[in-house]
N, C-alpha and C positions, 0 to 999 in steps of 0.2 A: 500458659503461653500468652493469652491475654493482659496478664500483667504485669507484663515486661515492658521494659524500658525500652522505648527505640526513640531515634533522631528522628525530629519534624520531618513525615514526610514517606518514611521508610514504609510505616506500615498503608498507605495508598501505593506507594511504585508495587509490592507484593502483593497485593490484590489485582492488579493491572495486569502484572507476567502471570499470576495464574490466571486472571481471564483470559489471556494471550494464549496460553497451555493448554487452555483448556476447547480453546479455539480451532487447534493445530489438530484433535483429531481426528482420523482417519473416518472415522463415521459421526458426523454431528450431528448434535442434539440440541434440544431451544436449552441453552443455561440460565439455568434459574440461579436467584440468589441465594439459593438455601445452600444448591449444590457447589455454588461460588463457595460460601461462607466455609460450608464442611471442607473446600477443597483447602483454603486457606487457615483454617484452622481456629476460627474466630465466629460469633454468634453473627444473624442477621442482623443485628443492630449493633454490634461495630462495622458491617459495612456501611452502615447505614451513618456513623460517623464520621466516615473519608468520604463517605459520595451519596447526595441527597437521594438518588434513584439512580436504576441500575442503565438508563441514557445516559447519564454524567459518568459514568464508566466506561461507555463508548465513546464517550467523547473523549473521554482522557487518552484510551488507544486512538482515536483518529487525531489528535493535537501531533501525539509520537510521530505518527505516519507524517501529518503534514510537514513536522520541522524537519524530518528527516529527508525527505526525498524533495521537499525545494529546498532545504539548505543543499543538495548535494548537488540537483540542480545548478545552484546557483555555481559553487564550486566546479562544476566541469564548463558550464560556459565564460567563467574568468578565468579556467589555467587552460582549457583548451582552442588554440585559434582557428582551426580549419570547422567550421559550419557542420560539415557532412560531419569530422570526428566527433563533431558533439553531439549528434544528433544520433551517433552510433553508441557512444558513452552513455546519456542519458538511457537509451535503450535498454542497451545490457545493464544498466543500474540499475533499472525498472524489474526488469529480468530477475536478477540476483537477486533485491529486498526480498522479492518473494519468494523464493528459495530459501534465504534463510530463515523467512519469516512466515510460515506457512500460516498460522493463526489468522495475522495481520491481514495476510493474501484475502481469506474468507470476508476478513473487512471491507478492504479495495471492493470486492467484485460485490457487497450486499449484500453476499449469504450470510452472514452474523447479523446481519439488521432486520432480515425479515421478522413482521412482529414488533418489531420497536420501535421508539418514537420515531415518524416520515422526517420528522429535521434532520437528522442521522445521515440517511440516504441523501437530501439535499446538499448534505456536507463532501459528502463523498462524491455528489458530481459534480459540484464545484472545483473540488480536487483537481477531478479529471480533466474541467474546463482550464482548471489552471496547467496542466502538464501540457494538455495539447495546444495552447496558447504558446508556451513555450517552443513549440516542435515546428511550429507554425512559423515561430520569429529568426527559428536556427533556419529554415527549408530559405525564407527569404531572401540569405547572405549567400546560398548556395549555390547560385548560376541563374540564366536566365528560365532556363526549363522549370527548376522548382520554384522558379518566383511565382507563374502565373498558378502553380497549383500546389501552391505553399498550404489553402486553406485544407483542399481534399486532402492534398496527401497527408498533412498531419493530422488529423481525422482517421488516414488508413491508418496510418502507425500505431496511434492513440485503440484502434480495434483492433489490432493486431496484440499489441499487448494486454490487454482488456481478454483477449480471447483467451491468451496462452495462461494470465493469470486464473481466468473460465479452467481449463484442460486440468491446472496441476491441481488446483483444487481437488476438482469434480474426480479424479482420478484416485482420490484419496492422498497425493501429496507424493504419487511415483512417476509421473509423466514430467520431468522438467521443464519449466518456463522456457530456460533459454533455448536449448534446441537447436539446429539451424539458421539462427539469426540473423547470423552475416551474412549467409545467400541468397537470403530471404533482402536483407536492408541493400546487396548489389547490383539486386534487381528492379528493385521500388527506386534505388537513388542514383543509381550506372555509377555505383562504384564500385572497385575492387574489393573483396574481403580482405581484410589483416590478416 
């Protein structure tokens, strides 16, 4: 299996979905590389090939993470114009990644990092700095009410999602993120749910 032919590249993304797989379950464990390599089907040192140490692993899952959800970001506040619907979009977007990507979710919240290199975690609230910066700049355009507490309230959102991604997790991956969100965000933002 190891020496087989694959396209530049191929055999690091499978190392990455099975860290990701291996992320997702139900009761986690510290993953070691050995357990990585057996799951993948390849020696420690072809991991050690695609990725100098097992942080540059996670950092390849948190690159994913980052292009994914500010590119999608970025995508809902150029095709959506009303403030509040984006800041409802981003939401549920936040929402759903994690649903589909329960692995991932352990990322976002730091439980995969505990034990590994502190830049990791750095990276990851940077993330966050950068989500809630965003919620911050959509709350701005929203009316007078949410200007002057554009800063708090994208902060509550920002822990709000933080939390529910806390819940599905911790739950073992059966309590859904999204939930209630709309009467949750009608209330925080005096809009109507969809």
């Amino acid at each position: 299996m190891e020496g087989e032919a694959r396209k530049p590249g191929e055999r690091r993304l499978q190392i990455l979905q099975t860290l990701a797989a291996m992320l997702q379950e139900p009761k986690p464990e510290k993953i070691t590389t050995a357990a990585l390599a057996a799951r993948v089907g390849v020696s420690e040192a072809a991991l050690y090939r695609h990725f100098s140490s097992k942080a540059q692993m996670y950092e390849g899952l948190i690159e994913f993470i980052e292009q994914t959800l500010l590119g999608l970001i970025a995508r809902i506040t150029a095709d959506t114009p009303s403030p509040a619907a984006q800041i409802e979009a981003i939401l549920g977007m936040l929402l759903s990644f994690a649903e589909k990507n329960p692995g991932m979710t352990r990322v976002l919240i730091g439980d995969a990092l505990v034990h590994e290199n502190e830049r990791l975690q750095k990276r990851i609230n940077q993330l966050h700095d950068r989500i809630e910066a965003q919620l911050r700049q959509c709350l701005r355009f929203c009316g007078d009410r949410q200007s002057e507490l554009s800063a708090p309230l994208a902060n509550l959102l920002q822990c709000v999602v933080v939390g529910r991604w806390h819940q599905f997790a911790k739950s073992g991956f059966a309590r859904p993120p999204g939930g209630d969100i709309e009467l949750l965000l009608s209330r925080l933002l005096g809009v109507q749910p969809a």
